[in-house]
VEXBA-865659 format. One record per atom (N, C-alpha, C): x, y, z. Coordinates in steps of 0.1 Angstrom, whole numbers, plus 5000, padded with zeros to 4 digits. Layout:
// residues N
     px     py     pz
      X      Y      Z
...
END
This chain:
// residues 341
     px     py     pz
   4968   8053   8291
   4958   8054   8302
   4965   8051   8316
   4973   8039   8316
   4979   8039   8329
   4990   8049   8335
   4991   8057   8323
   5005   8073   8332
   4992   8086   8338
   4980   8082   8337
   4973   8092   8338
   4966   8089   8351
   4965   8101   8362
   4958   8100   8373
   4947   8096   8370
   4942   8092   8384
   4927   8084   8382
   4913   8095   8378
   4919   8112   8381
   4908   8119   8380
   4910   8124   8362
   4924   8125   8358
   4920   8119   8346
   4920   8110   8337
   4917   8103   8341
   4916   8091   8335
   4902   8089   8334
   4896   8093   8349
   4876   8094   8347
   4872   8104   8338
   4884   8117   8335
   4878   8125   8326
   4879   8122   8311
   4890   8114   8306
   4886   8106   8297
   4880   8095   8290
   4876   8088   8303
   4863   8076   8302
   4851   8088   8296
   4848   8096   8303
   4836   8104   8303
   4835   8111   8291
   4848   8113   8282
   4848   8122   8273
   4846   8111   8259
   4850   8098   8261
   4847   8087   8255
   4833   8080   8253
   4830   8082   8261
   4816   8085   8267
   4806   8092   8256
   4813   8105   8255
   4802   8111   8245
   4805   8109   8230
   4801   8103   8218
   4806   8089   8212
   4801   8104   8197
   4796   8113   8204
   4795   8125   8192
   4810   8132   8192
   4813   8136   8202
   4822   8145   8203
   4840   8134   8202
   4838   8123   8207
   4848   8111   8207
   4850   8112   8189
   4840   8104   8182
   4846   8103   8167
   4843   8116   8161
   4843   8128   8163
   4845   8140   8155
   4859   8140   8159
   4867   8141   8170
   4881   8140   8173
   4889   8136   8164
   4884   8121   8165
   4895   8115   8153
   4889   8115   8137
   4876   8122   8135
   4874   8126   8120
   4880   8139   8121
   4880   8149   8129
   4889   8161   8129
   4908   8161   8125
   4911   8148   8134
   4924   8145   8134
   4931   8138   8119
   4921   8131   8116
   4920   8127   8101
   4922   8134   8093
   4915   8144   8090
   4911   8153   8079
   4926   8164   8083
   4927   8167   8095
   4940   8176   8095
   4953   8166   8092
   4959   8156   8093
   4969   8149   8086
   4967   8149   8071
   4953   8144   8068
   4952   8150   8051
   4956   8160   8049
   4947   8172   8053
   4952   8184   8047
   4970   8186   8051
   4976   8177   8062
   4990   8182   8060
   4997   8173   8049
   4992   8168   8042
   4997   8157   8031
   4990   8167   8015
   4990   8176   8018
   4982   8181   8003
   4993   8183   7991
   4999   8182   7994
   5013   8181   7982
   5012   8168   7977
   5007   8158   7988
   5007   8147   7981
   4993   8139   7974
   4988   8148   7977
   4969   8147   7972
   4967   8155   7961
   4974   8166   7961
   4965   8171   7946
   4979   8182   7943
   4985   8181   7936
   4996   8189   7929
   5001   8186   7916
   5001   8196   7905
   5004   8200   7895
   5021   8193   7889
   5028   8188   7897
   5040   8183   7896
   5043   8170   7899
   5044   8158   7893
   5046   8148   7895
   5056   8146   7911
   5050   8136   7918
   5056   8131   7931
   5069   8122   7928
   5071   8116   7917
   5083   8113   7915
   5087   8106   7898
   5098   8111   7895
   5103   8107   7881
   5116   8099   7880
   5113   8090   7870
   5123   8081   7866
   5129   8087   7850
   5139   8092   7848
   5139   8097   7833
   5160   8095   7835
   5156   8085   7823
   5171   8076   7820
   5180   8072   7832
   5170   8066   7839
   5179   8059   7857
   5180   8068   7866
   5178   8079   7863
   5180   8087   7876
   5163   8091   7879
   5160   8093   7894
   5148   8095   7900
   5149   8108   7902
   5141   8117   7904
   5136   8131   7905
   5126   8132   7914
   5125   8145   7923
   5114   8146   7931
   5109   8161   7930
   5105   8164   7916
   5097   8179   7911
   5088   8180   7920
   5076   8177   7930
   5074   8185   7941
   5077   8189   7949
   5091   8187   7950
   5105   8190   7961
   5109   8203   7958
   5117   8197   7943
   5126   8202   7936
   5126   8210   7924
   5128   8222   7921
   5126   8230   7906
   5136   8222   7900
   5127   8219   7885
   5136   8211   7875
   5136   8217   7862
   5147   8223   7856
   5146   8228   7844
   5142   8217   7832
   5133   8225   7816
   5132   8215   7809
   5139   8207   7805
   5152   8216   7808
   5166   8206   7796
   5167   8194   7806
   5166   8194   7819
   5170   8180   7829
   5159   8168   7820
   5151   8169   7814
   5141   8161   7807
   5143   8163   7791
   5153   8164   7785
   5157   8166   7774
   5147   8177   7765
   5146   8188   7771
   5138   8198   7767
   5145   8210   7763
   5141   8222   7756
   5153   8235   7750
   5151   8244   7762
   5141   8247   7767
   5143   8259   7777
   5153   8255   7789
   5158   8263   7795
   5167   8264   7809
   5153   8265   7821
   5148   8274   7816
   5132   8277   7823
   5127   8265   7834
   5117   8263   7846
   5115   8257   7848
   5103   8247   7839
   5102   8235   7843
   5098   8226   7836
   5081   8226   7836
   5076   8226   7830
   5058   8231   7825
   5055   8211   7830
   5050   8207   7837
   5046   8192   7835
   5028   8191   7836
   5032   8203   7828
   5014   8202   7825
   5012   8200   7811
   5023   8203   7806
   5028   8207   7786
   5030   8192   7782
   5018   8191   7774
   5020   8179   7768
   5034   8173   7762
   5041   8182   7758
   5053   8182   7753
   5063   8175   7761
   5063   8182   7774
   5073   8176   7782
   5068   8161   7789
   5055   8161   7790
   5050   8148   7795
   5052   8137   7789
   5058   8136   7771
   5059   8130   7763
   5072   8126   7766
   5084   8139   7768
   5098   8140   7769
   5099   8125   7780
   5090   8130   7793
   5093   8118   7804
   5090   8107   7799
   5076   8103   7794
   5072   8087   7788
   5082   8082   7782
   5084   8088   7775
   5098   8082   7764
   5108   8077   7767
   5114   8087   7782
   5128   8078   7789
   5127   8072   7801
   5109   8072   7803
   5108   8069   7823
   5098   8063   7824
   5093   8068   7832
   5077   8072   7839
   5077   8080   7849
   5066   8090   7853
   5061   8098   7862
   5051   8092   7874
   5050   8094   7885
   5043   8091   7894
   5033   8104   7897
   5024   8104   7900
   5014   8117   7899
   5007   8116   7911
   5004   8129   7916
   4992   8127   7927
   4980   8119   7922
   4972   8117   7932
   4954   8114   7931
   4950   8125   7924
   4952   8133   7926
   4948   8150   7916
   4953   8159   7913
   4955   8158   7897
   4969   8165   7891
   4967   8179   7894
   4963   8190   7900
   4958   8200   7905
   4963   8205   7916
   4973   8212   7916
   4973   8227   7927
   4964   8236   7929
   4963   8244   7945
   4954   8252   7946
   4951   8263   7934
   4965   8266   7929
   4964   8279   7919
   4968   8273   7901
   4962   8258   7900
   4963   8255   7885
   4954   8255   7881
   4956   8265   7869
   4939   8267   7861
   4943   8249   7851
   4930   8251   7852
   4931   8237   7840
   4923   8242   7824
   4935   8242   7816
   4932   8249   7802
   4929   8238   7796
   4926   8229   7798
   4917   8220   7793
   4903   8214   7791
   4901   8221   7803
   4886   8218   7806
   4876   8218   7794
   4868   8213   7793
   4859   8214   7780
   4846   8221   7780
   4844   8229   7794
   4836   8240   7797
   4839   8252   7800
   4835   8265   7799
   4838   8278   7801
   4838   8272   7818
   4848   8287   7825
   4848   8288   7841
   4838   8297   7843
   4832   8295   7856
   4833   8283   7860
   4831   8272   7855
   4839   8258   7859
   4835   8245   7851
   4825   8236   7860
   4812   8230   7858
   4810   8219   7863
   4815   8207   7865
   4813   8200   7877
   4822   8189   7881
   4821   8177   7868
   4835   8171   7870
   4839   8167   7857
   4849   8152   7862
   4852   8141   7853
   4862   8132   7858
   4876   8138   7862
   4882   8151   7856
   4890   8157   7860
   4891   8165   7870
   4880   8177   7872
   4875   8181   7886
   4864   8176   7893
   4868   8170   7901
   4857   8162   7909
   4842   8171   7916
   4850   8186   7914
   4840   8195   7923
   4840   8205   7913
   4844   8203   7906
   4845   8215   7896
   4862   8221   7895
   4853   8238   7886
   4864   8246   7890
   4860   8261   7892
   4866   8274   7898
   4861   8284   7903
   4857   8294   7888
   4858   8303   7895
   4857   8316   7874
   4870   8318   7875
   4883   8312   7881
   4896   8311   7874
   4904   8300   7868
   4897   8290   7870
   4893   8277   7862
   4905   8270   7873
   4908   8270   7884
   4914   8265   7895
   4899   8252   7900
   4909   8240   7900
   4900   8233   7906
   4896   8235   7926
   4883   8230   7925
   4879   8231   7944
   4884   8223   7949
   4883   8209   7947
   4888   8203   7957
   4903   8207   7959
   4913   8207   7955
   4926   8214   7954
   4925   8222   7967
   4917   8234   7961
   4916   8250   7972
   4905   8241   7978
   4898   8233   7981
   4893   8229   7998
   4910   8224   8007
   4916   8214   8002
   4924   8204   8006
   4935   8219   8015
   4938   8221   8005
   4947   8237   8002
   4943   8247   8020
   4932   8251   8017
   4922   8263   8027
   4923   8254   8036
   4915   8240   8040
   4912   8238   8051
   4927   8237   8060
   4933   8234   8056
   4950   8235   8059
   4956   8245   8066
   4953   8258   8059
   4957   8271   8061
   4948   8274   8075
   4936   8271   8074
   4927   8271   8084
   4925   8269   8099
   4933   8258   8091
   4932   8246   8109
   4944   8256   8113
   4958   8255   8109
   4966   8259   8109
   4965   8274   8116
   4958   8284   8112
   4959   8297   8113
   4950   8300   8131
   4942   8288   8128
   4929   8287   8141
   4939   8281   8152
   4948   8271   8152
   4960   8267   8158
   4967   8276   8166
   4977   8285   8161
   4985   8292   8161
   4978   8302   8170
   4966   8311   8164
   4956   8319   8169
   4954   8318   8186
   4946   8305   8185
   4940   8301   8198
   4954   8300   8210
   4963   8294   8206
   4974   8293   8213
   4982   8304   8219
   4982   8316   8204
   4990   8327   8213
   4980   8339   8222
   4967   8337   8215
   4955   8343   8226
   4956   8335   8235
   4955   8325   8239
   4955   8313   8257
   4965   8321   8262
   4979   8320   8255
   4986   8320   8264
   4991   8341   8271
   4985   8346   8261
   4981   8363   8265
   4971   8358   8276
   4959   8358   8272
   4950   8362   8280
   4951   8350   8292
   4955   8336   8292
   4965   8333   8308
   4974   8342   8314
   4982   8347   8309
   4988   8355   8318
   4981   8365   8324
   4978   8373   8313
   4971   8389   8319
   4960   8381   8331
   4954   8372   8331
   4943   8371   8338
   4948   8362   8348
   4961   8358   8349
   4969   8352   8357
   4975   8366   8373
   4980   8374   8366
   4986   8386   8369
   4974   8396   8373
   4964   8395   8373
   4951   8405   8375
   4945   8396   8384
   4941   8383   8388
   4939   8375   8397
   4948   8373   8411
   4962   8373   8409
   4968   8364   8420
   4973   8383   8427
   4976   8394   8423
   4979   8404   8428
   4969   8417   8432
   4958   8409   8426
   4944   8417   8431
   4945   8435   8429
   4941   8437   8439
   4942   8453   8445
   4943   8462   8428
   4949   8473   8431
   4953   8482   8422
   4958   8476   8406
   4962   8466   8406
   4968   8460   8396
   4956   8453   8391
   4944   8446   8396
   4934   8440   8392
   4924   8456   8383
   4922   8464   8392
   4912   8473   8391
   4921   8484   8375
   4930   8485   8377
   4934   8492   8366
   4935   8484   8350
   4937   8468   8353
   4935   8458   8347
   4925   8457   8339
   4909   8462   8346
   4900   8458   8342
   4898   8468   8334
   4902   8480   8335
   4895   8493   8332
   4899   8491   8317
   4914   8488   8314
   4919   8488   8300
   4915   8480   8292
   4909   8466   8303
   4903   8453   8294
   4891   8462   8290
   4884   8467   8295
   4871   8474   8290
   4870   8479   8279
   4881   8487   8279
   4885   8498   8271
   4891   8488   8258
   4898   8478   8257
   4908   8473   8245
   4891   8463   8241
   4886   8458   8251
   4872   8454   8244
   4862   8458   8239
   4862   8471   8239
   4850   8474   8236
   4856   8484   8218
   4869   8479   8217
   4869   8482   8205
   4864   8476   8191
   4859   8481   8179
   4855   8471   8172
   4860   8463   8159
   4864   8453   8165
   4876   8441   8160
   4876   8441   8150
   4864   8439   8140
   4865   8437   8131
   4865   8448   8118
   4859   8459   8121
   4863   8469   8116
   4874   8473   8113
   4882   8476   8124
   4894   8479   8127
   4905   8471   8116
   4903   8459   8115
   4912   8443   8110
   4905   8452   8096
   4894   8452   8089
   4889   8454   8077
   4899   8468   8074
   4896   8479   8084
   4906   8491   8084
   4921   8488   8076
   4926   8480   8087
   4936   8484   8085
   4945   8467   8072
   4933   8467   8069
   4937   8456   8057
   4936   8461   8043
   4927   8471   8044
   4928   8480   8028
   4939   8491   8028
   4946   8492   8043
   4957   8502   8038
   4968   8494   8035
   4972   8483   8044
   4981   8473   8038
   4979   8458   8030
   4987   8452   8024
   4988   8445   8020
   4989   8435   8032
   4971   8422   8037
   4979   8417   8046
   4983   8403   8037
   4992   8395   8047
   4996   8378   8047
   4991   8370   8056
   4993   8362   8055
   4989   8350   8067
   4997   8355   8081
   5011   8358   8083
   5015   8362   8092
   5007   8377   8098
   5009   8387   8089
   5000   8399   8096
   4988   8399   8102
   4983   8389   8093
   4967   8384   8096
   4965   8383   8113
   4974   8368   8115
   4974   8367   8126
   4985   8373   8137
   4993   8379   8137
   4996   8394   8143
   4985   8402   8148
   4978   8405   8135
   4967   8415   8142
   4950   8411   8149
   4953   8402   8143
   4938   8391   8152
   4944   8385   8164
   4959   8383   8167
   4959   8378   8181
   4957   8391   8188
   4961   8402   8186
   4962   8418   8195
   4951   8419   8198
   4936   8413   8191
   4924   8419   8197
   4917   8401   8201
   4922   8393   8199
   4916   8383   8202
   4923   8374   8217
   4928   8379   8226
   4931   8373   8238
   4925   8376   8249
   4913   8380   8248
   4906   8385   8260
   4894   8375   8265
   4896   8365   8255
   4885   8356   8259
   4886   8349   8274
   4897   8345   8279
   4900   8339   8287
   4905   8346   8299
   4908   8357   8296
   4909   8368   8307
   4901   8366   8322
   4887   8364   8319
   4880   8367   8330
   4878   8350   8336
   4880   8342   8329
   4883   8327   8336
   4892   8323   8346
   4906   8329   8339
   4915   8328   8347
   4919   8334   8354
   4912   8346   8354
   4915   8355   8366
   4905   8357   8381
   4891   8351   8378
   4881   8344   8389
   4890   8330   8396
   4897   8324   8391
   4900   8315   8394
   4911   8318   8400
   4919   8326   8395
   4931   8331   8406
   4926   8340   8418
   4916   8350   8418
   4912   8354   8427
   4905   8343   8441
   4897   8334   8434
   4892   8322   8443
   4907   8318   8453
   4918   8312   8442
   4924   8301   8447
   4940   8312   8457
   4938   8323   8452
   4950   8329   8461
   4951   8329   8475
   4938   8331   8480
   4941   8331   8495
   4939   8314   8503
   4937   8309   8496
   4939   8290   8503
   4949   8290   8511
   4948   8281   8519
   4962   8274   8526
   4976   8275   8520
   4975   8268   8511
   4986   8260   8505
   4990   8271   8495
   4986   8282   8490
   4995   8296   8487
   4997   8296   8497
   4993   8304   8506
   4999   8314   8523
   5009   8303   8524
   5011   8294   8523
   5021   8289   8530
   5030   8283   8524
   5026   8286   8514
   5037   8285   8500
   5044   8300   8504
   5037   8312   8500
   5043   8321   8505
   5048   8328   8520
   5046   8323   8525
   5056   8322   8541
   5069   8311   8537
   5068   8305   8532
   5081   8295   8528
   5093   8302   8522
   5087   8316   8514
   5092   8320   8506
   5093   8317   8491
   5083   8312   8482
   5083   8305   8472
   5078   8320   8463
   5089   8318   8457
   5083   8332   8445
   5069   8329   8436
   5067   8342   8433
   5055   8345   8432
   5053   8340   8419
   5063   8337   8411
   5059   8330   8394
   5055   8319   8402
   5067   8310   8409
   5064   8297   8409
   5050   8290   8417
   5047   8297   8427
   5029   8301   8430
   5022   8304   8420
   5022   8310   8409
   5011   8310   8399
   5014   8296   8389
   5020   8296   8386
   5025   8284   8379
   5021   8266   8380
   5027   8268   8393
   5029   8254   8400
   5014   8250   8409
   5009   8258   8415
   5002   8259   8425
   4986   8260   8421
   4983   8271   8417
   4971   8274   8410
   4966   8277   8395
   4979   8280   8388
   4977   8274   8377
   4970   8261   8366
   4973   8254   8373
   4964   8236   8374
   4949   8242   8377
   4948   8246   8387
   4933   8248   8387
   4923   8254   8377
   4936   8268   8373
   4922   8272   8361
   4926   8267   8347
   4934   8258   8348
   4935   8250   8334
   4925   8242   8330
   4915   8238   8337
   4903   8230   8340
   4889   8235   8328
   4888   8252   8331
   4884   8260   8326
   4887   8266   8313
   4901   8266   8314
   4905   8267   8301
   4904   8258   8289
   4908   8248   8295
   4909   8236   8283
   4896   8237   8279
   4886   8239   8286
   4870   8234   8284
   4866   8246   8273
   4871   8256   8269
   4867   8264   8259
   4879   8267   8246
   4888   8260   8250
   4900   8259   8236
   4892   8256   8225
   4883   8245   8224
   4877   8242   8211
   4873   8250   8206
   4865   8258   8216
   4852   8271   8214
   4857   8284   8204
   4876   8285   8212
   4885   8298   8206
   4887   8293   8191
   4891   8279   8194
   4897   8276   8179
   4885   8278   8166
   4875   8277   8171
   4866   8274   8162
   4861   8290   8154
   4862   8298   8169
   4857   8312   8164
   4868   8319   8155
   4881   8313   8157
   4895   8316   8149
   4896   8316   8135
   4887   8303   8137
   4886   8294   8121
   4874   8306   8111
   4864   8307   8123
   4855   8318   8118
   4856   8332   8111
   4867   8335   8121
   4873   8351   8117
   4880   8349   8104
   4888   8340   8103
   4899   8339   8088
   4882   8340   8077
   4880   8330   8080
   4867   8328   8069
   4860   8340   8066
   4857   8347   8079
   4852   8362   8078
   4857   8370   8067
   4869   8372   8069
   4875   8380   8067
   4880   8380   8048
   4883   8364   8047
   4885   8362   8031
   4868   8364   8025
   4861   8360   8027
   4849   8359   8023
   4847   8374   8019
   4850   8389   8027
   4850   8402   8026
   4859   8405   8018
   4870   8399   8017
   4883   8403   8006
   4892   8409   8013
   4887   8415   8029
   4897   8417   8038
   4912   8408   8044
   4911   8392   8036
   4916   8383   8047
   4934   8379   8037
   4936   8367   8036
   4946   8364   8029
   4945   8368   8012
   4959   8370   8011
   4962   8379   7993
   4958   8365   7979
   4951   8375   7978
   4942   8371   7960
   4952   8358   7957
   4940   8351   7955
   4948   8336   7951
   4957   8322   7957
   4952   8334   7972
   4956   8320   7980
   4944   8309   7986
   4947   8300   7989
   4938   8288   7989
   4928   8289   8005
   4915   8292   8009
   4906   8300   8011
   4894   8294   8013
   4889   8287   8026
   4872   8285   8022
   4866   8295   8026
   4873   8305   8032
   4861   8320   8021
   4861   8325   8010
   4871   8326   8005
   4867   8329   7993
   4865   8317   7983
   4861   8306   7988
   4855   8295   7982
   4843   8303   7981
   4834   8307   7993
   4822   8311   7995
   4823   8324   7991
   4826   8332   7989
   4829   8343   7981
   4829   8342   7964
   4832   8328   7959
   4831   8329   7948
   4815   8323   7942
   4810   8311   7955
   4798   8309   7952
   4785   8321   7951
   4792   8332   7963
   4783   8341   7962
   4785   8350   7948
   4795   8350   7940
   4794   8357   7930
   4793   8346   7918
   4790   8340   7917
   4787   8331   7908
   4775   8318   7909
   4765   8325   7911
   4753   8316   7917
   4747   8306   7906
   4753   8307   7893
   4751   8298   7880
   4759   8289   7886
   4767   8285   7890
   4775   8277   7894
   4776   8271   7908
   4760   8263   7912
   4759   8262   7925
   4777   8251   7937
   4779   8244   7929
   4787   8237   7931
   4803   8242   7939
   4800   8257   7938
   4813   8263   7946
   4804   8267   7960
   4791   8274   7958
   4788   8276   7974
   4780   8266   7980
   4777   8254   7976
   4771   8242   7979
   4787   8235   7991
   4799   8230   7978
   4812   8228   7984
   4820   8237   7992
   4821   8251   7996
   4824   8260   8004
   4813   8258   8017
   4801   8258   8017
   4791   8261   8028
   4795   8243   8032
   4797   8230   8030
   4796   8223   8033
   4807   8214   8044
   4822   8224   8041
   4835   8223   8045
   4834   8229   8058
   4829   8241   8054
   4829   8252   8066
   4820   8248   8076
   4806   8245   8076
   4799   8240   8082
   4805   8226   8089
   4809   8214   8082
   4814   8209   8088
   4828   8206   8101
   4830   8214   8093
   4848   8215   8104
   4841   8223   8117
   4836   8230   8111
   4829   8240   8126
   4818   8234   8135
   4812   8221   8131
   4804   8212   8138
   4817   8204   8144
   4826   8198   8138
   4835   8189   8145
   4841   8195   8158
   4841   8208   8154
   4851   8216   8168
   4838   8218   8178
   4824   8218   8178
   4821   8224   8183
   4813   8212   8192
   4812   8201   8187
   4807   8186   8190
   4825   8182   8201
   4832   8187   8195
   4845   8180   8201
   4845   8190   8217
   4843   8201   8213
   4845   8213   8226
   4835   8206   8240
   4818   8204   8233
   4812   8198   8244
   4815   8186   8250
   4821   8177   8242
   4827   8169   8247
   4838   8171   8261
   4846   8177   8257
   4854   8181   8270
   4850   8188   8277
   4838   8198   8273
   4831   8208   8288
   4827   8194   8294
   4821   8183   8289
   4812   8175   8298
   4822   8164   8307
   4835   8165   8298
   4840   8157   8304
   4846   8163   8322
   4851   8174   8321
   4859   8185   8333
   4847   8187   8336
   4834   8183   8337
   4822   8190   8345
   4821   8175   8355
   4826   8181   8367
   4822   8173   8376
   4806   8166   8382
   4798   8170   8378
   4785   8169   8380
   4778   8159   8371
   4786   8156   8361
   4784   8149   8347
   4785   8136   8352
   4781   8122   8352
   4788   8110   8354
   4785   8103   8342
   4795   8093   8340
   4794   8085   8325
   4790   8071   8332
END
């Protein structure tokens, strides 16, 4: 608090202030350090092995059977009663909270899949007998992650363009806008659905192609704000000094429409989070079997005997999207001058 100017430092009192959007922050920030610990929450491979004095770290490391006195060369099954025996005998194993990866069916279960929740699946398991909680810990991960990445390389497109259409006005603004029209008014999601059943997408193509139509949100913020702040004083006389024209957008006015921006990051991130969701929930989004709170809700929708997938899918998603959206107003109220705490 004390390296922080006084104006923000009032915008942090204020943003503390709103005691909704304050602890959704740190239940947000919480839940994302979990989900970046998911190897160590629920995985199919013991976290660490002692077998005849030597330690092993099988969620690290591929370990053949024979390393555990077993016949195959193959990697090591530590789901196979067999080998679980091999370790007791010369060790012990240390195991997650939940022996469960996003993609381990559990052939154990004592119900057809879908399974009802159970001391083994806490939330059940899908119709591929993969436990939820796993693919929640798993998805919400991929999520945050993808909504991250997303919001960040859209800011920093649509800052520029709308940096560059603001501070040089004229011909460069007006031809600016025509294309913005034109690249907006195409239909995003269609298009993403289009061009997802000709290819095979991934997580990287995914967001490749959702950042190309997703930077325009911020376009027209930062470029009101460059048009406002270019002709002030302190440009003109920046530029009579001769101060190049990056370091004028940058240094100078830049700061200004950061104000505006920051105040809708949460808003991008959230609709980010939306679109992935969108998208898997359609079958359009990440490849079959990866870890997914849409097609959490995609499986609830096709399996409605088994309320417990779209009960725990609708509940995640709902929530993470209240947290960003409680955390967002927080900071519009905090950067809103008009506000006092």
């Amino acid at each position: 608090m004390s390296k922080l100017s006084p104006i923000n430092q009032a915008r942090w009192l204020k943003f503390k202030h709103n005691r909704r959007g304050y602890w959704s922050l740190w239940i947000f920030a919480m839940l994302f350090v979990i989900s970046m610990c998911a190897e160590l929450i629920a995985n199919n491979k013991p976290l660490l092995v002692s077998y005849k004095g030597e330690l092993y770290t099988p969620f690290l490391v591929n370990y053949s059977e024979t390393t555990f006195g077993g016949e195959f060369k193959s990697e090591a099954d530590y789901q196979d009663p067999y080998v679980i025996n091999l370790i007791d005998k010369n060790g012990w194993a240390l195991w997650a909270p939940i022996r469960f990866s996003y993609n381990t069916i559990n052939y154990n279960s004592p119900s057809p899949f879908p399974a009802p929740p159970s001391a083994s699946n806490l939330l059940g398991t899908d119709d591929r007998g993969q436990d939820v909680v796993a693919n929640i810990l798993y998805g919400f991960r991929i999520s945050i992650l993808f909504g991250l990445m997303l919001t960040t390389i859209s800011s920093v497109i649509g800052i520029a363009v709308g940096a560059t259409q603001g501070y040089y006005g004229g011909k460069v603004d007006l031809i600016g806008q025509r294309l913005l029209e034109v690249w907006s008014g195409m239909p995003t999601l269609f298009l993403i659905i289009l061009l997802s059943s000709v290819i095979q997408p991934n997580f990287w193509w995914l967001l490749g192609i959702t950042a190309l139509f997703g930077w325009m949100a911020l376009v027209g913020l930062v470029r009101a704000e460059f048009l406002r702040t270019r002709n002030f004083d302190y440009v003109r006389a920046a530029r009579v000094m001769g101060v190049r024209d990056s370091k004028i957008m940058l240094r100078h006015i830049l700061p200004n429409a950061m104000v505006a921006t920051l105040t809708n990051l949460p808003f991008i991130l959230c609709g980010s989070i939306t679109l992935l969701t969108s998208l898997d929930f359609l079958g359009f989004g990440l490849p079959l079997g990866s870890p997914s709170l849409g097609g959490l809700l995609l499986q609830g929708k096709n399996n409605l005997q088994a309320p417990w997938l779209g009960i725990s899918g609708f509940f995640i998603v709902a929530f993470l999207l209240s947290l960003l959206i409680f955390i967002g107003e927080a900071v519009r109220d905090a950067f809103d001058p008009s506000k006092a705490y």
